[in-house]
Phi, psi and omega in degrees: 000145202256166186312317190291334191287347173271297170351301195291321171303311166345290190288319175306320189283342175277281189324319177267007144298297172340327195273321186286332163312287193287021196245334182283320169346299187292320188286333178286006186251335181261010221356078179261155182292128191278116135231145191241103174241168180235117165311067201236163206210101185088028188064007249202091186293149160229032218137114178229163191201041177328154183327149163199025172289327156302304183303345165277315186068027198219101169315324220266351208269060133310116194310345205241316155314303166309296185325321186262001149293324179292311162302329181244033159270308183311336204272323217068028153198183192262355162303085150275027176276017180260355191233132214254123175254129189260115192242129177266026204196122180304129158325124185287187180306304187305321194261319161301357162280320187274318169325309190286308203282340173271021190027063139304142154264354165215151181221119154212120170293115175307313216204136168266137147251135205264330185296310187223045162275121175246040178241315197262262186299316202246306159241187134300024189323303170287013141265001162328067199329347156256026175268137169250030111182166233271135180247112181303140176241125157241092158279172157081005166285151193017063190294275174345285179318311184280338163326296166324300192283334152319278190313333177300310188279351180265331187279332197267333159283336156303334198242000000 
């Protein structure tokens, strides 16, 4: 693969994180934990979605839960296997479950959570060699920004 086409994927993997930021954004304004997700489909978001379990009042209102409702509504099925998600928080055990059941087909994450992370930090769920099926995982894009922005919102919930 020659540079400029990695360049450009670089950069595709940078803007649509961008997009899932500014999406944890909306949750920290509602003060919800920012996380932020993205739908994207074809090169093409179709669903965007941030936290809203306080503005809601529903544990299940997880940014990566709406987003794959929103998407799948939109598709008009539960196939998401053509579509890539972008997240700024590693997925908990709930939302990495829905990720296998919606065949998301790429997951790329911003930041590990050690506390309730299942792609990574606490198990590997989607790697699980008996799921039958397999989701490409990218971490650590614009890792830092969510990180910040994680720590901004916890430190302001301590004062």
């Amino acid at each position: 693969m020659n540079v400029c086409v990695i360049l450009i994927k670089v950069i595709r993997l940078i803007d649509f994180m961008n997009e899932a930021l500014k999406e944890a954004k909306k949750s920290f304004k509602n003060g919800d934990v920012p996380v932020g997700a993205i739908i994207v489909k074809n090169n093409k978001i179709i669903a965007k979605a941030h936290n809203e379990k306080e503005k809601k009042h529903n544990a299940i209102k997880h940014a990566e839960i709406i987003a794959i409702e929103k998407a799948c509504k939109k598709l008009k099925t539960w196939h998401l296997d053509e579509c890539e998600m972008y997240v700024t928080l590693e997925p908990c055990l709930m939302c990495a479950g829905a990720l296998l059941q919606s065949r998301i087909k790429t997951l790329v994450y911003a930041a590990e959570s050690e506390k309730f992370g299942y792609v990574k930090s606490i198990e590997t769920l989607l790697n699980n060699e008996k799921n039958n099926h397999k989701i490409k995982i990218i971490s650590g894009v614009c890792k830092k920004e969510s990180q910040l922005l994680l720590k901004e919102f916890f430190k302001e919930k301590r004062h």
